[in-house]
N, C-alpha and C positions, 0 to 999 in steps of 0.2 A: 504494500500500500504506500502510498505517496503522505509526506508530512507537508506540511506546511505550516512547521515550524518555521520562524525567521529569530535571527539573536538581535541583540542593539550592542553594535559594537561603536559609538557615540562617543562613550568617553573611553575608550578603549588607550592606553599607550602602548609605543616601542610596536612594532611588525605588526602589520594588520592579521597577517596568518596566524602567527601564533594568537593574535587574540582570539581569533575566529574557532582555534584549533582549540581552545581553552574551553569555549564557549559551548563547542561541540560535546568536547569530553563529558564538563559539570552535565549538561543535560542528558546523555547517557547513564550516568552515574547516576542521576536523580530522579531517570526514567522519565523524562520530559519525551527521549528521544527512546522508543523501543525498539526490541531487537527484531530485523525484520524490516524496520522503517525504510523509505525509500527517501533519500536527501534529494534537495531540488538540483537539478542540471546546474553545470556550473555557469554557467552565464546570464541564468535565470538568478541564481543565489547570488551572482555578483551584481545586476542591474538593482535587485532589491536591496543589496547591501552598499550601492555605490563605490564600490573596487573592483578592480579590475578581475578576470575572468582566470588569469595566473595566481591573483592571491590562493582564490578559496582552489582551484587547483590544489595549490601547494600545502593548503590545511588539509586539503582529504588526503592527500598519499600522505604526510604525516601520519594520520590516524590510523591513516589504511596499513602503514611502518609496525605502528603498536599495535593493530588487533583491534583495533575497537570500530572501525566499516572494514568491508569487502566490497572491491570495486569488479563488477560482472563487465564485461565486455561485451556494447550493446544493449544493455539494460540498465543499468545507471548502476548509483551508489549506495550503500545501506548498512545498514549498523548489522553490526556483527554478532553473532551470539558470542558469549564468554568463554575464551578457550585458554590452557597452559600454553606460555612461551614455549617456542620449540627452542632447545639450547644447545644440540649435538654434543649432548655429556658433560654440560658445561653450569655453571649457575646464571640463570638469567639476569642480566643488564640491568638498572632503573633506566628510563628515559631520561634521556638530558637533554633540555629547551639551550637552542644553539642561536645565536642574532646573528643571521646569515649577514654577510655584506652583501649590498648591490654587487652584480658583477658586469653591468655594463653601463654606461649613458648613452644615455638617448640621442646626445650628439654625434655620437659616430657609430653605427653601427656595422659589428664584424660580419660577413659571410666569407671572411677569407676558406676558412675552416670549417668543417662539422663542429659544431659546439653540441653536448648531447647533454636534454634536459635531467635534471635530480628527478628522480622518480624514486629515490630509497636509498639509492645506493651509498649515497653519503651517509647517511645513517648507518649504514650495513658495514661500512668501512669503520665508524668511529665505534660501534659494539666490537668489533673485532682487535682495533688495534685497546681496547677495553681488557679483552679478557687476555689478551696474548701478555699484558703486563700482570694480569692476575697467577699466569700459568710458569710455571716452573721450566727454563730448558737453558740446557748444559752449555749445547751450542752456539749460544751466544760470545763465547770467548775463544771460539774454535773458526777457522777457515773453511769457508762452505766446502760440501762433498758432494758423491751421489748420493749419501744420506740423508743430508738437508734438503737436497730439492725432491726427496721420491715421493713425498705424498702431495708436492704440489705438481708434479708431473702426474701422478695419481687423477688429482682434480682434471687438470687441464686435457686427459683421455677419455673422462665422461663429457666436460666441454663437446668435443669434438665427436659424440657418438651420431650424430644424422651427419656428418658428413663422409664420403664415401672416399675412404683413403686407402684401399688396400690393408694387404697384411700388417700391424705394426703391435705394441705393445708400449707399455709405457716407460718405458725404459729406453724406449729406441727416441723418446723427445727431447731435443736441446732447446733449453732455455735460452732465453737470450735480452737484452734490454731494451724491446719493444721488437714490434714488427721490420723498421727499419734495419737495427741491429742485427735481426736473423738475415737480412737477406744479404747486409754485408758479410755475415759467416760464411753463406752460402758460395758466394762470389770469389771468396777468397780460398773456399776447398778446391772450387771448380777453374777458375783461370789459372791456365798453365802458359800459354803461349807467349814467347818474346810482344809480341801486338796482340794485346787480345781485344777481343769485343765482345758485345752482350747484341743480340737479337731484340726490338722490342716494337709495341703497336708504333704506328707515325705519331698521334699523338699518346700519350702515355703518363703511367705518375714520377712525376719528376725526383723521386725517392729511387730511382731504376738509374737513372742518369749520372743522381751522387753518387751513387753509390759505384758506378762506371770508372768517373771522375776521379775519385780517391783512390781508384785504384790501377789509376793511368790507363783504363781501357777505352777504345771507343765505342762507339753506338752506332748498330746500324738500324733506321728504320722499317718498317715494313706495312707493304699497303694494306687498309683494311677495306671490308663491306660494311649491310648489315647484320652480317652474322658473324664477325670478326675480322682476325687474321688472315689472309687469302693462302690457302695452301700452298699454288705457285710463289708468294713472294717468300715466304718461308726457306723452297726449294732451293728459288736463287740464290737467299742469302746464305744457305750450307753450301752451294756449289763453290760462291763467290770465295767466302773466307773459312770454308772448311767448320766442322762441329763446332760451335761453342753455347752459347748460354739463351734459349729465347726466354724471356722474360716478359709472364703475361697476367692477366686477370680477367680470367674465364667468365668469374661469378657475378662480378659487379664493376665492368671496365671505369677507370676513374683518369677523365672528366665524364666519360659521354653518357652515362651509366649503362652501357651495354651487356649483352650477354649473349654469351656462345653457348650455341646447343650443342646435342649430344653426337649430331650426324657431322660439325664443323670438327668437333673437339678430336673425333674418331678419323679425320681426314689428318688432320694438323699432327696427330699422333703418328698414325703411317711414315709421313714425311720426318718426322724426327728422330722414330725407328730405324728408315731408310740410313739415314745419315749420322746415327751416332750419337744425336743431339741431344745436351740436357734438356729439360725444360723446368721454371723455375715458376710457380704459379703462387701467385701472392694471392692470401683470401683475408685481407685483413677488414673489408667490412662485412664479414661474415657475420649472418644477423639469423637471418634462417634460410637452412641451404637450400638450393632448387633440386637436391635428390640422386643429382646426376654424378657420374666418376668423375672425381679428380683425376689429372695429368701423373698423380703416382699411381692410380688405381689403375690407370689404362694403360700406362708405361712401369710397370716395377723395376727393370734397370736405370731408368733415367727421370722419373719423376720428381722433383722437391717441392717440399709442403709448405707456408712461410701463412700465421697468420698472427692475432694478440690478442689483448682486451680493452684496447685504445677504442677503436669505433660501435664496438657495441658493450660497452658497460661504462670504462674510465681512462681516461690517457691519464691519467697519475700516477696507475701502479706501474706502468714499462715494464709492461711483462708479455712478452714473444715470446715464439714457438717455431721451432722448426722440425721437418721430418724430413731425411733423406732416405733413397734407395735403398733397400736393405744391405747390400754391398760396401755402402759407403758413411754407413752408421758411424761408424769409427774417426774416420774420418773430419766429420762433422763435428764430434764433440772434441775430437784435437783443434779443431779452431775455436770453437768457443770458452777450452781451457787454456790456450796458447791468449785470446783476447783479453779474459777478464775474470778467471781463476772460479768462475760460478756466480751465481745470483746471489746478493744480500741473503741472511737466513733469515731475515725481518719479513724481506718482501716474498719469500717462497711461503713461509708460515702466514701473512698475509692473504698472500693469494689463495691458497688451499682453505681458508677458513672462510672466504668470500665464494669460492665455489661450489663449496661443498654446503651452503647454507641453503635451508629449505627455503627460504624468502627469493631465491635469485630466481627461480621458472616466473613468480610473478612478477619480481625487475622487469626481467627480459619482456614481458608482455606488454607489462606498462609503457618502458623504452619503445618500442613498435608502434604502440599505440599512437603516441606524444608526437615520433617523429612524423607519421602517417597525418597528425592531425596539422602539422608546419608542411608539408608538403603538399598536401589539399589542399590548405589555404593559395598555396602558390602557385599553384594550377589553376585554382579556380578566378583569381585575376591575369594570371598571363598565359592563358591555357589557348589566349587566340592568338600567340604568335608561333613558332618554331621551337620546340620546346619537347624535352625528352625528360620520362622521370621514371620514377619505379616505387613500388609501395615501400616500403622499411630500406629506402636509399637514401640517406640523409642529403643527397644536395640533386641539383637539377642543371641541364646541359638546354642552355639557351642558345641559340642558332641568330644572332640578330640581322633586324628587316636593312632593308638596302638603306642606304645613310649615313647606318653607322657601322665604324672600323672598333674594333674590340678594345684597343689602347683610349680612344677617343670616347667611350662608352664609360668604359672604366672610371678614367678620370672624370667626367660628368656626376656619375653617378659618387664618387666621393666627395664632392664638392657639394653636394646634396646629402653627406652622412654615412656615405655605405660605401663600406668596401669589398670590391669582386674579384674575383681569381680571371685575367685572360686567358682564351686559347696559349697567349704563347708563353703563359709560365707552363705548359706539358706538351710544345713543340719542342721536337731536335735543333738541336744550334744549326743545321742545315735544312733543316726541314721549314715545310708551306704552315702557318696555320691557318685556320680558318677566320672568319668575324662571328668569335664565340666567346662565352661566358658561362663561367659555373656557378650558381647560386646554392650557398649551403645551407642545409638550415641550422639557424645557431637557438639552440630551445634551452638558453638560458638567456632570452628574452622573452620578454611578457607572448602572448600568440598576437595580444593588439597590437604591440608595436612593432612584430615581422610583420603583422598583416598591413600594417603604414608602410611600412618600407618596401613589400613588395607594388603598394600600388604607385609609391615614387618614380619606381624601374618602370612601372606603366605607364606612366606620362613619360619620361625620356622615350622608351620605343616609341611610341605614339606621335615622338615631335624630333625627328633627327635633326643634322644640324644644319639642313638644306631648306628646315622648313623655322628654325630659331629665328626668330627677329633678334638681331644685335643690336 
């Protein structure tokens, strides 16, 4: 049943959420609000309350953090029956009311980057680094091992159970400090050549290029369609300079958010069978997988795995993942013990405590959800121009109208508050880009004011600079 209950948060101090979150609770407690009740929509609850549609947001996942609502997907919000913290053996937490700081202004807003909204996790983080001071271990005065990291390689092999990696175990995963970090391992097991080079999309994530760079190799590009990679440029470029590294991203191409099926994937394999060829497939915004084999599941001699928990939970903790060949397992962790001696035992205990938490299936929901709700929004005012998106794909690939040049857009558009990624930060230093832009969503902004910002980028499309009065 539906309440219509409303609070007066009038004389309310300090964060309107926590007052609101307060406000919720007491009447819970007091039975004002019963178990069962359905809380009003959040944007209904904020026009009544006169805040914005992020406050009370951020009071219900609060609540939703403690047990006191469950949020049904589709069917709104509602107070929760009364259940035992779940604590994984551990003593349950008190809640601790935190005074978040703003994290952005209004005067300038970032899309450089994915920004991914608090849905818990912060929370989930500060319970954690809670009890991990409560718990007793040895190893804090010891140099990480494979002992330290086994049970956070443990976690991060249930992570990864829907996606289709071939034979591996958990033991065969090298940690690493972030996604970026794995794929420098990876680069530095597999270039052998006096000149080497890395194979990769024409446009591409410019984390493939540094990573090139640093390690004096060059880049070659390689043409795509809509279904990727073209398996003739591929071919060429093994004939051209013999086997070395293609480096790609099957699942969620970044800028364009593309995706290669299973019939490209199975062609693009052939060809790198034919010829020897690693292939190095980066899935770090893996969020929920499309089901299909990975480049190690379809190639077991030559497949590598590279993904983290930067884009779908937290870029704080820098914690990468790599999986190589079964052949070259060894290998692999000689560079990442030759790099950096192991992970923090802070950050492996960390991590394995945040994985292994019964709260994180509903994180992950809620994350999908939030970002699905910044990506709709920005579809649905520029969904009439050239424009590529994908559901649970934190940013969007805008194609812009004749006018405007991608540099010239850019700067426009931050002159107006917002900052865009061009095409040609993910063109080759030799390569064409396009007149393209990537809009990310950053959902530690209010949704009202990505929803202003996206309709700023509406008026610029709408008035290029052929049509500006100066």
């Amino acid at each position: 049943m539906n309440t219509i209950w409303f609070p007066d948060l009038s004389a309310a101090d300090g964060p309107k959420y926590i007052a609101l979150a307060t406000a919720i609770r007491d009447a819970i407690v007091s039975e004002q609000l019963e178990v069962g009740e359905r809380l009003p929509p959040v944007r209904e609850l904020g026009w009544q309350l006169k805040v914005t549609p992020g406050t009370v947001a951020r009071a219900y996942t609060k609540l939703t953090d403690e047990g006191r609502l469950s949020a049904a997907v589709g069917r709104g919000t509602f107070v929760a029956a009364p259940e035992p913290k779940s604590n994984l053996g551990h003593s349950a937490l008190p809640v601790v009311e935190v005074a978040v700081r703003p994290t952005h202004t209004v005067e300038r807003i970032e899309l450089l980057s994915p920004l991914l909204p608090d849905v818990g996790q912060e929370s989930l983080i500060r319970q954690c680094y809670a009890r991990m001071a409560q718990t007793a271990n040895d190893s804090l005065i010891r140099y990480p091992s494979q002992a330290t990291e086994a049970r956070a390689k443990q976690a991060i092999f249930g992570w990864l159970e829907d996606v289709q990696l071939g034979r591996f175990t958990a033991e065969d995963i090298v940690l690493a400090h972030g996604g970026q970090n794995a794929i420098m391992l990876i680069l530095q097991t597999l270039l052998k050549d006096p000149k080497p080079v890395i194979f990769a999309e024409d446009l591409t994530y410019a984390g493939f290029r540094h990573a090139a760079r640093l390690l004096r190799a060059g880049v070659v590009g390689l043409r795509c369609d809509r279904d990727g990679v073209r398996p003739d440029a591929l071919e060429a470029a093994c004939k051209t300079h013999g086997p070395q590294v293609f480096c790609t991203s099957p699942e969620v191409h970044n800028p364009t958010t593309g995706f290669t099926g299973l019939a490209r994937r199975q062609e693009l394999a052939d060809v790198a069978r034919r010829y020897n060829c690693p292939v190095l497939e980066d899935d770090c915004y893996h969020v929920r997988g499309s089901g299909l084999p990975s480049y190690r599941a379809l190639l077991p001699e030559l497949g590598w795995y590279v993904s983290s928990l930067s884009k779908s939970l937290t870029p704080s903790l820098r914690v990468g993942f790599a999986l190589a060949p079964a052949n070259k397992t060894q290998a692999l962790r000689r560079a990442a013990q030759f790099n950096h001696f192991g992970l923090a035992v802070t950050i492996c205990d960390l991590a394995e405590m945040v994985l292994q938490s019964p709260d994180l299936a509903k994180i992950r929901s809620l994350m999908r959800e939030q970002v699905n709700r910044y990506v709709h929004t920005a579809v649905n005012i520029l969904g009439g121009f050239d424009l590529k998106w994908r559901e649970d794909v934190p940013f969007l690939w805008l194609q812009l109208p004749r006018g405007w040049r991608a540099s010239h857009f850019c700067r426009a558009a931050e002159k107006q508050g917002i900052r865009l990624r061009s095409a040609d930060d993910f063109a080759l230093l030799d390569g064409r880009a396009p007149h393209a832009v990537r809009i990310t969503v950053n959902g530690q902004l209010s949704l009202e004011v990505f929803e202003q910002a996206m309709h700023v980028l509406e008026g610029l499309l709408n008035n290029p600079p052929d049509q500006i009065e100066v």
